[in-house]
C-alpha positions, -999 to 999 in steps of 0.1 A, spaced: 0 0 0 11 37 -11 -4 63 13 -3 100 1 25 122 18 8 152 42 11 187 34 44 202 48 36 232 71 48 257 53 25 251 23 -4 231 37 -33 214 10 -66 233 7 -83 201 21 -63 175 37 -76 143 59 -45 126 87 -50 93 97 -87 91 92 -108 62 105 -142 65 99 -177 40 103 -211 34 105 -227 22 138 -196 3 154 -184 -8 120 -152 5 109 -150 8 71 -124 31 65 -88 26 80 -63 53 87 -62 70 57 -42 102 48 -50 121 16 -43 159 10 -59 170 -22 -41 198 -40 -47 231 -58 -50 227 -98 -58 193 -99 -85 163 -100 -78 139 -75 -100 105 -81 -115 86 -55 -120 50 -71 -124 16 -56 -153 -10 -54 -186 -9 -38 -182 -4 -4 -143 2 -3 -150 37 13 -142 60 -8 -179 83 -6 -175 80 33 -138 92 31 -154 122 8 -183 129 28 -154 129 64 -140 157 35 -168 173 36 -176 175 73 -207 153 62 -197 122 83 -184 121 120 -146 116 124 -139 89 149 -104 96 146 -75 113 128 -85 147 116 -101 171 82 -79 203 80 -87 232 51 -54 255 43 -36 241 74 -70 247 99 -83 217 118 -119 212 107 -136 213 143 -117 251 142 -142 266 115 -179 279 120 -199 257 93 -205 289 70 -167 297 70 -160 257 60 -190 263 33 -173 293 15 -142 274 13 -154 238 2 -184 224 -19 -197 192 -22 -223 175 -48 -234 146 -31 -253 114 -47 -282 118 -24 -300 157 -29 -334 167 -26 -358 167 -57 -373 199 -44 -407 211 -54 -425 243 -63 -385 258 -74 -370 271 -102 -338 266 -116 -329 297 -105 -338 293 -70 -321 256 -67 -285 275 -83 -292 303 -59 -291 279 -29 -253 277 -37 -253 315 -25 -262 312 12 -235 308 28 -221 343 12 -254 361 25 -269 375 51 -299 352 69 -324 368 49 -307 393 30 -318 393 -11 -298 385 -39 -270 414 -45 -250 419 -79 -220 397 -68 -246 367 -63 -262 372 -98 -230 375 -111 -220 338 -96 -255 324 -105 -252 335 -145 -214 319 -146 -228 292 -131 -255 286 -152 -234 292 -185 -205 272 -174 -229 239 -168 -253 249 -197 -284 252 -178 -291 287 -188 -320 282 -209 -339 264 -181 -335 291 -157 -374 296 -152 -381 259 -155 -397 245 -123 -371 219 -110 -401 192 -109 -403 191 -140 -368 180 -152 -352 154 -158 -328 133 -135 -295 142 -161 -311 178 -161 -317 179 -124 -283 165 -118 -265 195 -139 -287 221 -119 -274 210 -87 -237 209 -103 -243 247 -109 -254 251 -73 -223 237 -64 -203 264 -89 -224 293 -74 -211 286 -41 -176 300 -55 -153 282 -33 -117 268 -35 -123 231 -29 -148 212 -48 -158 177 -37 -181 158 -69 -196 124 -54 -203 106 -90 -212 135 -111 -218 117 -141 -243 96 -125 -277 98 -145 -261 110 -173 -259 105 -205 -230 101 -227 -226 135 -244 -232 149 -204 -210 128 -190 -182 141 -215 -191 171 -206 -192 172 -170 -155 157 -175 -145 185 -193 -161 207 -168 -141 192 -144 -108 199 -162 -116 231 -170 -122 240 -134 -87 225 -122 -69 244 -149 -85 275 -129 -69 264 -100 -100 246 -81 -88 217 -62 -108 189 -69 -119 160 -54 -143 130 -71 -157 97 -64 -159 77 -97 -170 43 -104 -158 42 -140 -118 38 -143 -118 52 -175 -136 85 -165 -110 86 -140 -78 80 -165 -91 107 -189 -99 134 -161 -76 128 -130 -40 141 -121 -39 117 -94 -61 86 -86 -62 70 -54 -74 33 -51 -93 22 -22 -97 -15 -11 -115 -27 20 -111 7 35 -74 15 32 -57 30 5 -41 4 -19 -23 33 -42 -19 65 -46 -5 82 -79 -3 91 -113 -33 71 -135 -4 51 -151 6 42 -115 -24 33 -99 -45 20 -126 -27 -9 -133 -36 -43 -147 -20 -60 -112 -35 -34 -88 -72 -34 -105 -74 -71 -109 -62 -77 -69 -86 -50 -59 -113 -55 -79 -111 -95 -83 -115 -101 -119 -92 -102 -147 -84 -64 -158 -62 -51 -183 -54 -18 -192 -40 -4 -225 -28 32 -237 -56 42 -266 -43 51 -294 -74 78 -301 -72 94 -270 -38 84 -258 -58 78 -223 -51 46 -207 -83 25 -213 -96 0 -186 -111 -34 -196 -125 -62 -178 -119 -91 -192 -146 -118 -190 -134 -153 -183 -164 -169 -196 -187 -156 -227 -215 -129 -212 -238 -143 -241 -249 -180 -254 
């Protein structure tokens, strides 16, 4: 196993975790695991169901209770920032959101605005500002005035992306955001993502397709049963030995020659059809 190295003090990572372990009702499911995500570039979170890698994101997040190690942001210990100060630094797009009703578009991407505003203070120009870019950058201008109840899941999905733009933070934490998708959104989302890191957003993103994560990460890490089982470059991590021990199947991975990507392949041992 390859752990990531920690920030040094001098230069500490927009959003670093230190020895986390982490669980669900006495059940420990992630292991000691350090990760400092850095300015400019994707890190992917990959690994098989249940290997930990949402609940390491959501401990990221301050979405799931530490029960030990510890979540700092620019060098701060988590349990030292106020919610709304955490909120204007880091942004998360979970799998599991509301499907609100009786909202606009415009009200869902305005959510991303709160913790920027007073309690009930109205939009000013800076937040219009940050809900347009928003809107633009993830194409959903055109259904500004749609209700939200009336879109689709793919549609829905993009809205809540821009809610997570409008927030205008440093750190951006995606949990599968090309679920519900369809192809030509998923290859845009991707792009999105790169797009974002060559800005300088530091990244973070839970992926269940390898080769989503060899076209758009800097650096993958691979979970297994809770611990980190690489950390590194695609080429490094994504490898035909690490994949198939982690995964359990015969994998191989090849460099395409369209894309010049490394492209992931499961290889069936027995024919899928009769």
């Amino acid at each position: 196993m390859t752990a990531s190295p920690l920030p040094d003090d001098a230069h500490p990572a927009p959003l670093a975790g230190h020895d986390l372990v982490l669980g669900y009702a006495g059940k420990t499911v992630v292991h000691g695991a350090s990760l400092d995500l850095v300015a400019g570039q994707v890190t992917a979170l990959v690994g098989p169901n249940g290997s930990g890698k949402s609940t390491l994101l959501r401990a990221l997040a301050r979405l799931h209770p530490i029960g030990s190690g510890a979540v700092s942001v620019a060098g701060t210990e988590l349990r030292s920032l106020r919610a709304r100060d955490f909120a204007r630094r880091v942004a998360l797009l979970s799998q599991s959101r509301p499907h609100p009703s009786g909202l606009t578009v415009h009200d869902v991407v305005g959510f991303g605005r709160h913790p920027h505003r007073p309690r009930f203070g109205a939009l000013n120009d800076a937040d219009r500002d940050a809900i347009t870019s928003a809107l633009e950058i993830t194409g959903t201008s055109h259904m500004v005035d749609r209700p939200v109840d009336q879109l689709s899941g793919g549609e829905l999905q993009r809205v809540w992306l821009a809610s997570s733009l409008a927030q205008e933070t440093g750190v951006l934490l995606l949990d599968e955001p090309t679920n519900h998708l369809d192809l030509r959104y998923q290859v845009e989302t991707l792009r999105l993502v790169r797009r974002l890191a060559e800005r300088g957003t530091t990244l973070g993103v839970v992926l269940h397709d390898l080769n989503h994560a060899a076209a758009v990460a800097d650096r993958v890490v691979l979970l297994h049963r809770g611990e980190i089982h690489a950390d590194g470059a695609p080429a490094a991590v994504l490898t035909s030995a690490h994949l198939s021990e982690v995964y359990g199947i015969p994998i191989e991975t090849t460099v395409s020659t369209a894309t010049g990507h490394l492209h992931v392949e499961a290889l069936a041992s027995t024919r899928l059809r009769p």
